[in-house]
C-alpha positions in Angstrom: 0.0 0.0 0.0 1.3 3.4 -1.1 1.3 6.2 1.1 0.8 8.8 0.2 2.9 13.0 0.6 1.7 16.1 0.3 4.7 18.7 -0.1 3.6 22.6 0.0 6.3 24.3 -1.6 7.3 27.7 0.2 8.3 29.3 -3.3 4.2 30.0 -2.4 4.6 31.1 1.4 5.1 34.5 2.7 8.7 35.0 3.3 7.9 38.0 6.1 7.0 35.6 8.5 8.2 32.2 6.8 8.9 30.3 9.7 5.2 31.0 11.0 3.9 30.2 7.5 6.3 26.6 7.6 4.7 25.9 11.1 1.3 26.8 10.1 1.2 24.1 7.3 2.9 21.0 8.9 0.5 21.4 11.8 -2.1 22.1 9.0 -0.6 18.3 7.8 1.8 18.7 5.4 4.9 15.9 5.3 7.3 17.5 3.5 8.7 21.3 3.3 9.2 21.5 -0.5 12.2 23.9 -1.3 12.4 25.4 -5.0 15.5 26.5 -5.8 16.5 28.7 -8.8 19.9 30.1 -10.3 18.5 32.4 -12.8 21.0 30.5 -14.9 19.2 27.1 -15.6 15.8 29.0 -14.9 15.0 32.2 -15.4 14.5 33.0 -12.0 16.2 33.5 -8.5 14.6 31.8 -5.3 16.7 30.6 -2.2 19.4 28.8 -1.0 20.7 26.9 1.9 20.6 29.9 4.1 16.5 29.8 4.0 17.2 25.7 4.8 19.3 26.5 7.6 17.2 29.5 9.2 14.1 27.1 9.0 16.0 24.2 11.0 17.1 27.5 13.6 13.4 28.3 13.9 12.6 24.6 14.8 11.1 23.3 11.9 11.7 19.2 12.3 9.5 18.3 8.7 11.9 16.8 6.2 13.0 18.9 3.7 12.8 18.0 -0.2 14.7 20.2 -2.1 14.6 20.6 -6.1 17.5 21.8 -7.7 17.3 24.2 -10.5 20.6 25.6 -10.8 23.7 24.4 -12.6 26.2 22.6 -11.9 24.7 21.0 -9.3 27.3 19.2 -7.3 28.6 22.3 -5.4 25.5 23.2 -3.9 24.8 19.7 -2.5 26.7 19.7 0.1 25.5 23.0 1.3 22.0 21.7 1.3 23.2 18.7 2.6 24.9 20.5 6.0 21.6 22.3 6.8 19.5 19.8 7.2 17.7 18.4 3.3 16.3 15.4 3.2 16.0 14.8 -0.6 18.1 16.6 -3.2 16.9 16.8 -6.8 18.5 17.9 -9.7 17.6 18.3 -13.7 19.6 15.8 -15.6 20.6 18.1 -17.8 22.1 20.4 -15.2 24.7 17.9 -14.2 27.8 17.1 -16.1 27.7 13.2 -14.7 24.5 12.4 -13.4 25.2 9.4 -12.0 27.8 10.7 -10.0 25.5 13.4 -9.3 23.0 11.2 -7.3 25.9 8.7 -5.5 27.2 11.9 -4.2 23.9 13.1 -2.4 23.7 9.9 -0.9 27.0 10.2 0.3 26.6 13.0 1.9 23.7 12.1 4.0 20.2 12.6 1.6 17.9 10.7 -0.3 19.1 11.2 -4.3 16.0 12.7 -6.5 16.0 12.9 -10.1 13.8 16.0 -12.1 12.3 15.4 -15.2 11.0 18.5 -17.1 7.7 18.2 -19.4 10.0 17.7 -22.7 12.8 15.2 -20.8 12.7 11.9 -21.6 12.5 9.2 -19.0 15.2 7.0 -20.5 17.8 8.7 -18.3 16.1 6.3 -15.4 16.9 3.3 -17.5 20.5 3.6 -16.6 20.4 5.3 -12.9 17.1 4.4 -11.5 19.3 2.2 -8.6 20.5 5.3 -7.7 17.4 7.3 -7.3 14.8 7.4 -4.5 12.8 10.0 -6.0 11.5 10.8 -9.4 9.9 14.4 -9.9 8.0 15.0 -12.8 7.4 18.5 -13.6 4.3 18.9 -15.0 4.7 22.9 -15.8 7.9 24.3 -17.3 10.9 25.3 -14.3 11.2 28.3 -13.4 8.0 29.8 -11.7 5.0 29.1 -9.6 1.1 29.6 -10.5 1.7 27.9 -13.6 -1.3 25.4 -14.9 -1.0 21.7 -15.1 0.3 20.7 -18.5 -2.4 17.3 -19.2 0.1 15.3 -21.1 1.9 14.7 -17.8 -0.5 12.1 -16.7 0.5 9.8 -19.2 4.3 10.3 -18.5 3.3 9.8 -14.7 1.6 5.8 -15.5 4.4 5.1 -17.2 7.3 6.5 -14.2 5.0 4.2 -12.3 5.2 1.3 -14.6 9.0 1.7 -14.7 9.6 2.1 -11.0 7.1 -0.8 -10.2 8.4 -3.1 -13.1 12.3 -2.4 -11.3 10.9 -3.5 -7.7 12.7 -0.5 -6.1 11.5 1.7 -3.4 11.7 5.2 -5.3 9.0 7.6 -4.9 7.2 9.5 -7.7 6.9 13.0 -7.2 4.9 15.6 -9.5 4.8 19.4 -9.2 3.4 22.2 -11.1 -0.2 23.2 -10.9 -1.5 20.7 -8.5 -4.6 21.6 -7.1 -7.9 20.0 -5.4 -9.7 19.8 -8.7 -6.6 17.6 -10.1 -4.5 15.8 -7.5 -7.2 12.7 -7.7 -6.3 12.4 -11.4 -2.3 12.7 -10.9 -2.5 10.0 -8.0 -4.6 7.9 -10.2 -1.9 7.9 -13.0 0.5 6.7 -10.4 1.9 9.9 -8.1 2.3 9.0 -4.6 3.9 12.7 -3.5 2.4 16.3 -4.2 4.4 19.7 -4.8 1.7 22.5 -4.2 2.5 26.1 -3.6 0.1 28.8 -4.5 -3.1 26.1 -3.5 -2.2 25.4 -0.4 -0.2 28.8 0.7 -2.9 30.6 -1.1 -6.0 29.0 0.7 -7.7 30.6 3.6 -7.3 27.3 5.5 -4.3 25.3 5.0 -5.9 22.2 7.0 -8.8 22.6 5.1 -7.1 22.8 2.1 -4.6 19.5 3.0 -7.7 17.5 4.0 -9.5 18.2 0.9 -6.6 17.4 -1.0 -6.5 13.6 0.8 -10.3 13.2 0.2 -9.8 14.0 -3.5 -6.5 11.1 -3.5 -9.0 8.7 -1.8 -12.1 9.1 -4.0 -9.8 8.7 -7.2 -8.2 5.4 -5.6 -11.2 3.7 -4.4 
């Protein structure tokens, strides 16, 4: 039996009083902190680094931390992430110059490995690393920003992560973010998702429980 993660990414929250807004939602239910980060290199935008990571584990924040990569090169920054307290590290294939050395070297520092797949990236790449990986995010809006809508065609690249990751017998997760809502989440964790990046839904609701709950009702009605 899957279980099954909701991750409200703080690229959403209100950075004012982000440790507030960070204790507000895991009490609300969330399981993981979602961190995006971005280079304005890779993407064309800048977020955070591991200073926000570190502040939040200062302010007490015990939720693991999954944070997603999109900056290049990657290896540098691992470690950093790594030191302050991450959980899972993701990173964009393309981003890295050796990916499987990439994902051995988050696990040796400490974290679960991720891997990021963009809505034009092929999932062959997991055909030669997917031992390596205990995570596979499919983006399912282009990197870079949040609000964006969910692209459809995802779905169909979601059943057949799941295929590959069941078919391999592995314990990886499958991640999706990018435009996931109330309306849709039944649908994405009917195509195979097990964990849920939401930022303006959940950090844009008027009731973050309410929000979370409504979320799990919609990822049981799909799966019954």
């Amino acid at each position: 039996m899957r279980e099954f993660w909701i991750a409200p990414s703080i690229l959403s929250a209100d950075f004012a009083r982000l440790g507030e807004d960070v204790d507000a939602v895991i009490a609300a239910g969330a399981d993981l902190i979602h961190f995006d980060v971005m280079d304005n290199h890779y993407v064309p935008n800048l977020t955070m680094g591991p200073m926000v990571c570190e502040a939040l584990q200062r302010h007490g924040v015990a939720a693991p931390i999954d944070v997603h990569l999109m900056v290049k090169p990657v290896d540098r920054i691992i470690s950093d992430f790594a030191a302050v307290g991450a959980t899972y590290i993701s990173f964009h294939p393309e981003a890295s110059e050796h990916t499987y050395r990439s994902l051995q070297l988050i696990r040796d520092v400490g974290c679960k490995s991720g891997l990021v797949f963009n809505p034009a990236t092929p999932l062959t790449w997991l055909e030669h690393v997917l031992h390596k990986v205990d995570m596979v995010l499919l983006m399912s809006v282009n990197p870079g920003f949040g609000g964006q809508a969910f692209i459809d065609t995802t779905l169909e690249k979601i059943t057949r992560a799941r295929a590959l990751i069941d078919e391999s017998g592995l314990d990886v997760r499958l991640e999706v973010d990018g435009g996931v809502k109330v309306d849709n989440i039944g649908r994405i964790a009917q195509a195979g998702a097990d964990t849920f990046v939401a930022g303006s839904a959940i950090f844009g609701s008027d009731d973050y429980a309410t929000t979370l709950a409504a979320m799990r009702n919609e990822i049981s009605a799909a799966l019954d």
